[in-house]
N, C-alpha and C positions, 0 to 999 in steps of 0.2 A: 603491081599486085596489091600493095599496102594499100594504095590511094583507092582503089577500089574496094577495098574491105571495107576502110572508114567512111567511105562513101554509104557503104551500107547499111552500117550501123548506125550512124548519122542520122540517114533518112527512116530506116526501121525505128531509131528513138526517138523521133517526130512523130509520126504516124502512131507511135504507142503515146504519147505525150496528149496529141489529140482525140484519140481514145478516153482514157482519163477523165480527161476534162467533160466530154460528155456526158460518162459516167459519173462522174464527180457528188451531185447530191444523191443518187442510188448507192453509190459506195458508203458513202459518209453512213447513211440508213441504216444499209446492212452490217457496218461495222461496230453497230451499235450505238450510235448515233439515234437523239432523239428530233422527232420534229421540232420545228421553229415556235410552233403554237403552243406547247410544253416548255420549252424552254423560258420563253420570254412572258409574261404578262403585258410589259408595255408594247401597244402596239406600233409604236415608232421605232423601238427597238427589234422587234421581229422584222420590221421593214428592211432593217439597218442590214440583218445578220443577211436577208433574203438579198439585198443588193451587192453585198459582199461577197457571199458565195459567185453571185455572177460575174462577179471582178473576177473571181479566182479561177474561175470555169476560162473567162474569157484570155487570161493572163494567161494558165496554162496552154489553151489553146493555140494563142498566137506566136508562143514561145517553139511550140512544137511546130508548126508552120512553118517556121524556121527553118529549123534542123530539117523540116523537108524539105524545102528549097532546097538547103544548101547541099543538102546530099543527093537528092536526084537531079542536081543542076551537076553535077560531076558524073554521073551516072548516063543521063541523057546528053550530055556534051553539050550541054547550052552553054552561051555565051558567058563568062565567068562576070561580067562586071552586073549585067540586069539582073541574075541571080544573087548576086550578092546584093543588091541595093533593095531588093522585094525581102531577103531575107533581114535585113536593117531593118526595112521598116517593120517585120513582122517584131523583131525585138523589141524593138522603139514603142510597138502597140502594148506588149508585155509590160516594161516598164510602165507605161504611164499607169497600166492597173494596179500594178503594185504602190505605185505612189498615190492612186488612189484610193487603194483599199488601207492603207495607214493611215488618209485622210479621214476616212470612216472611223473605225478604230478612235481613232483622238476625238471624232465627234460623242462619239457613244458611249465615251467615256464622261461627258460631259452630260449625257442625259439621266445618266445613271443618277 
């Protein structure tokens, strides 16, 4: 009974993950958030922030991915080891944007 709760929660905080992330620069807006074009004068730096959020959007997404893999891979009784290696990689995808949006960051720091 446990293993199928977490199961659920898992995969429902995946699918809310990926959610998110779509919403991600609508949310950002309405939460009072300004546009990029307000923000930044330099247009290299607008670029900067506009490639970052899609790291972010993309990072969350794949992160979430994840968690639904791994919770509907228990749910629908798939094969425990190909769900778990699709869920790796969905992580592995996360990470690298994280690592790349630091990249950014350190760059745009430099342009300033």
């Amino acid at each position: 009974m446990a293993d199928a709760t977490t199961a659920w929660i898992t995969a429902a905080g995946g699918a809310l993950m990926i959610v998110l992330a779509v919403l991600m620069p609508r949310l950002r807006l309405r939460l009072g958030g300004r546009p990029w074009d307000e923000t930044f004068r330099d247009p290299r730096l607008r670029r900067i922030a506009r490639i970052q959020e899609r790291l972010a959007q993309g990072s969350l997404g794949a992160m979430g991915a994840g968690f639904l893999v791994s919770g509907a891979g228990v749910l629908l009784r798939l094969p425990p080891v190909p769900a778990q290696l699709v869920a790796s990689i969905c992580y592995g995808l996360a990470l690298a944007g994280l690592v790349a949006q630091v990249a950014l960051i350190i760059r745009s720091r430099r342009i300033e």
